[in-house]
VEXSELUM-933481 format. One record per residue (C-alpha): residue number from 1; x, y, z. Coordinates in pm, 1 decimal. Layout:
BEGIN
+-----+----------+----------+----------+
:   n :        u :        v :        w :
+-----+----------+----------+----------+
: NUM :        X :        Y :        Z :
...
+-----+----------+----------+----------+
//
This chain:
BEGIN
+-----+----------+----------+----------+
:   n :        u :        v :        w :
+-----+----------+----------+----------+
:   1 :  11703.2 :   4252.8 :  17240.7 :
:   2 :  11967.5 :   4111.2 :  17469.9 :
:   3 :  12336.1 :   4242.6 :  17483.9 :
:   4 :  12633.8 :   4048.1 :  17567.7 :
:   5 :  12876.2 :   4229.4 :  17798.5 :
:   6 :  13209.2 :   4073.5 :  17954.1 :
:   7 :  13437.3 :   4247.4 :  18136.9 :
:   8 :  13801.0 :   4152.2 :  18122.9 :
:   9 :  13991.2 :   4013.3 :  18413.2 :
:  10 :  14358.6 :   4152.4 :  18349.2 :
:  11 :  14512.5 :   4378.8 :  18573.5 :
:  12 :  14408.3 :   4741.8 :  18468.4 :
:  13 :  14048.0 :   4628.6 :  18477.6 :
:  14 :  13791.3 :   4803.2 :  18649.5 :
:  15 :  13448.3 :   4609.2 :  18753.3 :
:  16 :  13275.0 :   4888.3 :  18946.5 :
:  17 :  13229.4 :   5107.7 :  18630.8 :
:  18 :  13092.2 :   4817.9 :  18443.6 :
:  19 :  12821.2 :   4695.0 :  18714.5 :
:  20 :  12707.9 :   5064.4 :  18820.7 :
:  21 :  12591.0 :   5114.5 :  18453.0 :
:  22 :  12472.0 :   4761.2 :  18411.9 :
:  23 :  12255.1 :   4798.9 :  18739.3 :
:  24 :  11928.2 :   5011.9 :  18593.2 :
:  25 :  11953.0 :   4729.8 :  18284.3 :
:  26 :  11829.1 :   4401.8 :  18292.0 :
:  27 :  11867.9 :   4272.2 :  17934.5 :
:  28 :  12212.0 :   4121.9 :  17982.7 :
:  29 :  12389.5 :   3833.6 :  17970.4 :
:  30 :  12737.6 :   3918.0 :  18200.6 :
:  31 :  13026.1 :   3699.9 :  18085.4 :
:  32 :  13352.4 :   3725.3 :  18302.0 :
:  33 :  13732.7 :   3635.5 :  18276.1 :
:  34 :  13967.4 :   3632.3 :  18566.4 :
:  35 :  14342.3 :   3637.6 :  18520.4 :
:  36 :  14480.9 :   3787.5 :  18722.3 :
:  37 :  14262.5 :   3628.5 :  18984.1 :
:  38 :  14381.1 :   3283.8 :  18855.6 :
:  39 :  14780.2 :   3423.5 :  18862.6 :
:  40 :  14738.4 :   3551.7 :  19222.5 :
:  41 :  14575.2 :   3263.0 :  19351.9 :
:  42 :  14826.2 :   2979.7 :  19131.1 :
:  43 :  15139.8 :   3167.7 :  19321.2 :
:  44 :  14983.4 :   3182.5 :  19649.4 :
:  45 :  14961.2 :   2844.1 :  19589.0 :
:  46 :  15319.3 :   2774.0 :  19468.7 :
:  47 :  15235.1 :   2719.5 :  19087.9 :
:  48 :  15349.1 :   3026.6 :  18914.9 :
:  49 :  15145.6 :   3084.3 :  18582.1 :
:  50 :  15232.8 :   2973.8 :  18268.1 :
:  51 :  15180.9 :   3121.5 :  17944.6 :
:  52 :  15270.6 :   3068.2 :  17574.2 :
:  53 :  15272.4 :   3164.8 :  17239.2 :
:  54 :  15120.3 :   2971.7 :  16979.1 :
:  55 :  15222.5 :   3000.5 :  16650.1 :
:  56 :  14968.6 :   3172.9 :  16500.5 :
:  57 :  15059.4 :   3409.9 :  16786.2 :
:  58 :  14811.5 :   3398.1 :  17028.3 :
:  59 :  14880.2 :   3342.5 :  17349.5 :
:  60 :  14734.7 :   3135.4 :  17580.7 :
:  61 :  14710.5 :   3018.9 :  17990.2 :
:  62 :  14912.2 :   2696.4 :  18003.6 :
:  63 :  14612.2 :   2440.0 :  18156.0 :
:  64 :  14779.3 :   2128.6 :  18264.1 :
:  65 :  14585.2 :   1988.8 :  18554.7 :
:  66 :  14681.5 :   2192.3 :  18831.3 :
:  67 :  14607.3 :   2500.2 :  18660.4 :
:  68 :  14296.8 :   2386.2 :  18590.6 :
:  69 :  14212.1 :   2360.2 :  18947.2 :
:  70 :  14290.2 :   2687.9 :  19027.2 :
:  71 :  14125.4 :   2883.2 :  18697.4 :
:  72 :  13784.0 :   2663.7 :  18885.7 :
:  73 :  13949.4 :   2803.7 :  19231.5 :
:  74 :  13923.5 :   3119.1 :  19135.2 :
:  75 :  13672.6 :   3170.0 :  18850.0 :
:  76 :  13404.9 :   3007.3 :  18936.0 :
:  77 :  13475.7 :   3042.4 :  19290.7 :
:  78 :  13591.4 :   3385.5 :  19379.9 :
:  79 :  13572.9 :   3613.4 :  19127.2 :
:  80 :  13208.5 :   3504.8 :  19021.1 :
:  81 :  13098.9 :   3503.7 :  19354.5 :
:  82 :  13219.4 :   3887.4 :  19400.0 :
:  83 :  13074.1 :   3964.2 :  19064.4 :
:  84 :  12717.9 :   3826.9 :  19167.7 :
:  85 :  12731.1 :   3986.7 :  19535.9 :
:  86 :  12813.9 :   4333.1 :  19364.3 :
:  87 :  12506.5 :   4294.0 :  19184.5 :
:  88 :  12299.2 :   4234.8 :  19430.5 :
:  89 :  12421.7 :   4473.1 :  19607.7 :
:  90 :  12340.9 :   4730.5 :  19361.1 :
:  91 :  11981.0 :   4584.4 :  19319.7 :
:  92 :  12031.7 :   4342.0 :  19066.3 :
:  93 :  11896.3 :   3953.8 :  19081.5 :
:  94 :  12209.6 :   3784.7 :  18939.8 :
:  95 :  12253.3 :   3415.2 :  18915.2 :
:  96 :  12628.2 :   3277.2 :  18887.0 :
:  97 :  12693.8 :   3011.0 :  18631.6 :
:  98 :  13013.4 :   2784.4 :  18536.8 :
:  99 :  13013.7 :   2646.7 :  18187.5 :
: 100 :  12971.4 :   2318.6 :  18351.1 :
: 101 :  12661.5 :   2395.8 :  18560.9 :
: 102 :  12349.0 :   2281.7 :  18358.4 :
: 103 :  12544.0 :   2180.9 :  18075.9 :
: 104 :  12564.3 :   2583.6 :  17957.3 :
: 105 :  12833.5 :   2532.4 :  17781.1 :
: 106 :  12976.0 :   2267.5 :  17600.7 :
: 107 :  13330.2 :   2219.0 :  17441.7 :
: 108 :  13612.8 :   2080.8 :  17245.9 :
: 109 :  13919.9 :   2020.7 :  17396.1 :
: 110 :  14228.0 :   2130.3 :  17177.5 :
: 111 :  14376.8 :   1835.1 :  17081.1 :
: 112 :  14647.4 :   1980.6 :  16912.7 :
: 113 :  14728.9 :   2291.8 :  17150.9 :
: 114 :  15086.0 :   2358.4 :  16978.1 :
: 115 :  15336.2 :   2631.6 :  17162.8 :
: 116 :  15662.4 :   2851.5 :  17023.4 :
: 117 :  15941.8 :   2710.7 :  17278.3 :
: 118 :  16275.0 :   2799.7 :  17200.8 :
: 119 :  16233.8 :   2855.4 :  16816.3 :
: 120 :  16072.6 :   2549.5 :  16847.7 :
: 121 :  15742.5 :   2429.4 :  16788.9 :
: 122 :  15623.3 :   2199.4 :  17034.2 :
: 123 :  15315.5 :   1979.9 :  17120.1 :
: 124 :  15097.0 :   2037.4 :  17467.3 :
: 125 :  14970.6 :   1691.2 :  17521.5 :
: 126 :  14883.2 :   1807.6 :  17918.3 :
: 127 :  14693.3 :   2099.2 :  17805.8 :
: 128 :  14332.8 :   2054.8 :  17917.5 :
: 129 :  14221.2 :   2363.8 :  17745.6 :
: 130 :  13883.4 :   2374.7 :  17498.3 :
: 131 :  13669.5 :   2568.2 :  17259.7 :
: 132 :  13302.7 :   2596.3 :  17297.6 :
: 133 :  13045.0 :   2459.1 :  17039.7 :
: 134 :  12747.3 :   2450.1 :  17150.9 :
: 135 :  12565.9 :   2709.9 :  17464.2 :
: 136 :  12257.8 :   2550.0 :  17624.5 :
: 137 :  12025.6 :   2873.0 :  17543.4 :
: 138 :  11681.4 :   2810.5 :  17695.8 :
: 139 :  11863.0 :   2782.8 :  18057.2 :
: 140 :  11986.1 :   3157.9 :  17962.0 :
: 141 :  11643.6 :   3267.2 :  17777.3 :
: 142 :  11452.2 :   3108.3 :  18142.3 :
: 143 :  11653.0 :   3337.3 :  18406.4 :
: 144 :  11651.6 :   3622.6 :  18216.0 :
: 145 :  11306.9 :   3542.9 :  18135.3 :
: 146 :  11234.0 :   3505.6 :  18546.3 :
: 147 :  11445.3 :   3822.0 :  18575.6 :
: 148 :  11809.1 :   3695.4 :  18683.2 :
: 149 :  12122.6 :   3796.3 :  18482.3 :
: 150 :  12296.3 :   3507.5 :  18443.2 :
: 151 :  12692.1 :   3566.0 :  18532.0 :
: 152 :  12903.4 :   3317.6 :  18344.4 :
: 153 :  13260.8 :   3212.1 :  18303.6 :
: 154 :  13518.3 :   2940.4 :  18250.0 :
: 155 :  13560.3 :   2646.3 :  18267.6 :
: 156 :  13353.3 :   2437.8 :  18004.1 :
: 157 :  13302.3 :   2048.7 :  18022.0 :
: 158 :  13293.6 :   1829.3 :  17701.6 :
: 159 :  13035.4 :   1585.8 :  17583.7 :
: 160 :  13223.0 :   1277.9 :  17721.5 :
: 161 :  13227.3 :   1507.4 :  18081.6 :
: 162 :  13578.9 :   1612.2 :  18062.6 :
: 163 :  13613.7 :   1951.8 :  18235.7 :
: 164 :  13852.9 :   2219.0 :  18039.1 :
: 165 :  13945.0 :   2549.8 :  18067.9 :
: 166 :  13767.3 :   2793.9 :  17768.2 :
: 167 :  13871.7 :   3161.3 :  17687.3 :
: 168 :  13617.7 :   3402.1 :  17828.8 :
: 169 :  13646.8 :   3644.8 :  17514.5 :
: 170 :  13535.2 :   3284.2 :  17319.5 :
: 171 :  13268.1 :   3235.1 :  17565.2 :
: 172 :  13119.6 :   3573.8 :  17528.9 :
: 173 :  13144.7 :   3544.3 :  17146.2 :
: 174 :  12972.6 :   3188.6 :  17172.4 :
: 175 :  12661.1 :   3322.1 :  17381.8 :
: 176 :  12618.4 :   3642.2 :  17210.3 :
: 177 :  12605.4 :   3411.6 :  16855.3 :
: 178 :  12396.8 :   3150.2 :  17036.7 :
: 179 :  12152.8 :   3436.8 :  17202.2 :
: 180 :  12098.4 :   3584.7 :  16894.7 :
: 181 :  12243.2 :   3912.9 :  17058.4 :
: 182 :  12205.5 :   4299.3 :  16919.6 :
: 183 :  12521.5 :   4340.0 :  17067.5 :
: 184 :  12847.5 :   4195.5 :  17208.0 :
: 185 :  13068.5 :   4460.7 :  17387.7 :
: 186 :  13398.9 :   4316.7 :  17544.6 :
: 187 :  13509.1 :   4568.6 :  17756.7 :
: 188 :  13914.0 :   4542.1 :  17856.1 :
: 189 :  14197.3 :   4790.1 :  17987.7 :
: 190 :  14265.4 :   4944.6 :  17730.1 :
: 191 :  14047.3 :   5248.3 :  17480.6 :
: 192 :  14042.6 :   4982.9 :  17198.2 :
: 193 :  14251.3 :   4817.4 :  16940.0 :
: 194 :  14553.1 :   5049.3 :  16896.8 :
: 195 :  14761.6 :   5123.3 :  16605.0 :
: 196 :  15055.8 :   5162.3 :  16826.3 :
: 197 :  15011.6 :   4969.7 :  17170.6 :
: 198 :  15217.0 :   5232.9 :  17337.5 :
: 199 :  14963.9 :   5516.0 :  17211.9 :
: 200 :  14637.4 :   5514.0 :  17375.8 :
: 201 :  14561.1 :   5790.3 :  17128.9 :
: 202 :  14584.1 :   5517.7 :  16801.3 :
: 203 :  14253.7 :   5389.1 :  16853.0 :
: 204 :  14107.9 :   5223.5 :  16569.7 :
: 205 :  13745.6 :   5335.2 :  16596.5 :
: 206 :  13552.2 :   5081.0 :  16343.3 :
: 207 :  13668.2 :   4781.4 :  16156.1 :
: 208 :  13486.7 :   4579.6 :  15912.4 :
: 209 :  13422.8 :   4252.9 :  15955.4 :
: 210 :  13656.5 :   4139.1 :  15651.2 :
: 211 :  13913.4 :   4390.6 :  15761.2 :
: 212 :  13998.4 :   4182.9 :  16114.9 :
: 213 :  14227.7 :   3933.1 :  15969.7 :
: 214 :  14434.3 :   4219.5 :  15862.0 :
: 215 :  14429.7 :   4412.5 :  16148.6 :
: 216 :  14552.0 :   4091.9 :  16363.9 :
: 217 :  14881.4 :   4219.7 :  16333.5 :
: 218 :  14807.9 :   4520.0 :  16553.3 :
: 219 :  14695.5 :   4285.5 :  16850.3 :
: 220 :  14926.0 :   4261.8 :  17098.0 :
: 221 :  14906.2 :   3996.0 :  17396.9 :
: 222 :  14575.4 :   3916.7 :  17459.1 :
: 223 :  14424.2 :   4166.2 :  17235.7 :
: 224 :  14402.9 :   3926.1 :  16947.2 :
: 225 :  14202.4 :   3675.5 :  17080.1 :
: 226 :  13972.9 :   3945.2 :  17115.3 :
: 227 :  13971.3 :   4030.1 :  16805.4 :
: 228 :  13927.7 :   3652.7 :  16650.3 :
: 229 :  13636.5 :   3685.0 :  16928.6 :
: 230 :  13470.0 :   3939.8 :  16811.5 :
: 231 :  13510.9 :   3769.6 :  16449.7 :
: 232 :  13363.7 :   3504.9 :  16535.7 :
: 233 :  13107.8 :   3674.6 :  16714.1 :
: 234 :  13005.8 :   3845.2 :  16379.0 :
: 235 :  13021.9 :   3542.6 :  16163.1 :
: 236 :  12754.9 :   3407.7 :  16429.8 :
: 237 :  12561.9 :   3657.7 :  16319.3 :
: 238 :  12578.3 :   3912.4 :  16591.1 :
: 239 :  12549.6 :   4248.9 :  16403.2 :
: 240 :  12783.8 :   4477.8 :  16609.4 :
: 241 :  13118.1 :   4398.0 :  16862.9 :
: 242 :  13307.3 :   4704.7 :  17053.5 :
: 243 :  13590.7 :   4704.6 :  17237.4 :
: 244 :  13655.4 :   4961.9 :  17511.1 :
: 245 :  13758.7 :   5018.7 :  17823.2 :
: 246 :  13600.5 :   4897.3 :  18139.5 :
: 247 :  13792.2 :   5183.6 :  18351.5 :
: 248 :  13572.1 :   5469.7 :  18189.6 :
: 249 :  13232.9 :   5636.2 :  18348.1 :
: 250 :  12954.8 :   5465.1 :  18218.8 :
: 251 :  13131.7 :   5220.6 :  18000.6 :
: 252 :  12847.8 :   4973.2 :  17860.8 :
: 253 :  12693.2 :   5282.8 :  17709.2 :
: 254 :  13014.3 :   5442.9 :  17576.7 :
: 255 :  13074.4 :   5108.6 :  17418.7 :
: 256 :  12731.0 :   5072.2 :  17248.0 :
: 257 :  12764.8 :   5464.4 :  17179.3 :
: 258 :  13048.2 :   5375.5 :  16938.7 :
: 259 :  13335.1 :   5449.3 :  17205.8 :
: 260 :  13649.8 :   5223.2 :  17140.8 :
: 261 :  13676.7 :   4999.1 :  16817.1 :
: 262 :  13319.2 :   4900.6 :  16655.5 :
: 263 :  13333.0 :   4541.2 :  16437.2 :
: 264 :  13086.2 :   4553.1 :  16229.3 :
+-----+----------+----------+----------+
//
């Protein structure tokens, strides 16, 4: 059975870990996020990131058009690039792949991206930001079938050809549901979801899946949209999500040994 595995792309992240124990496997689909990538390269550039809040409380990268153009800059430029090279450095046949390239994944741009400004609710008409709906899965089922991991990542392109930025925790979460995965493990910097963000000793170690909507609360930053990931993940039908740390020896089989917080 295949396994989903994406490694975060916030600072505290550690790659190395996660390709040295992905390197003897070869039933994988690697998904990847980038941002701090995308906020060194959009200051470099003299566009400082933008984030906000929406108010449901997740927040969000700010993708007007600029932004855009760096996240594809840097995601599908750089940071895939380095994640395929490492591969093949360490032995592994690894194909990089944008949403956008063969159609893999297809999306829905948020029409109504709403953000907490102020006390105020407003409306992000520039926001070219999407959710994925449908993954093309016999390009994924041929190259792992002719023995390449495919390496995927934002950005996404809608049906009409529009090209928007997705989350990569959604992505992830879309392929391992689309894949028919035995697995989705979305490895991140820190142990798991915590009871108390300051204490990496709180981890939650197992949630069901109708115990995530409570648990929300506990999700700070970018930590919830992993969690309405991994939700989603299981209502896809994907029997079993972990999060866990990507900084850890051997951290793909910690995960899928139960290390961090098991949904499912």
């Amino acid at each position: 059975m295949t396994i989903v595995v994406k490694v975060g792309g916030a600072s505290g992240n550690a790659s190395d870990p996660v390709l040295a124990d992905l390197a003897a496997r070869s039933d994988y689909v690697l998904v990847h996020g980038g941002s701090d990538a995308v906020d060194r390269l959009a200051t470099a550039l003299g566009q400082p990131p933008q984030y906000y809040t929406s108010p449901s409380g997740v927040v969000s990268r700010r993708s007007d058009a600029a932004h855009l153009e760096v996240v594809v800059l840097a995601l599908a430029g750089k940071v895939q690039t380095d994640l395929v090279a490492a591969l093949m450095r360490r032995g592994v046949r690894a194909l990089g792949l944008s949403g956008v390239d063969g159609g893999l994944l297809v999306a829905r741009r948020k029409s109504g991206a709403r953000a907490v400004m102020d006390g105020r609710v407003v409306h992000l008409a520039d926001d070219l930001s999407g959710t994925v709906e449908r993954v093309h899965v016999p390009l994924l089922r041929s190259l792992l079938a002719a023995g390449l991991v495919p390496v995927v990542g934002p950005p996404a392109m809608t049906a009409t050809g529009e090209i928007v930025n997705v989350d990569a925790d959604g992505v992830a979460a879309a392929v391992a549901g689309a894949l028919g995965a035995s697995a989705l493990v979305l490895l991140t910097n820190v142990p798991g979801l915590l009871r108390d963000k300051d204490d990496p000793a709180t981890v939650i170690p197992r949630l069901r899946p109708d115990e995530v909507d409570a648990a929300l609360p506990l999700a700070a930053g970018r930590m919830r949209k992993k969690l309405l990931a991994a939700r989603d993940a299981v209502r896809a039908g994907v029997p079993r999500v972990v999060i866990g740390p990507s900084s850890v020896d051997r951290p793909v089989e910690r995960a899928l040994a139960g290390g961090g917080t098991v949904i499912g």
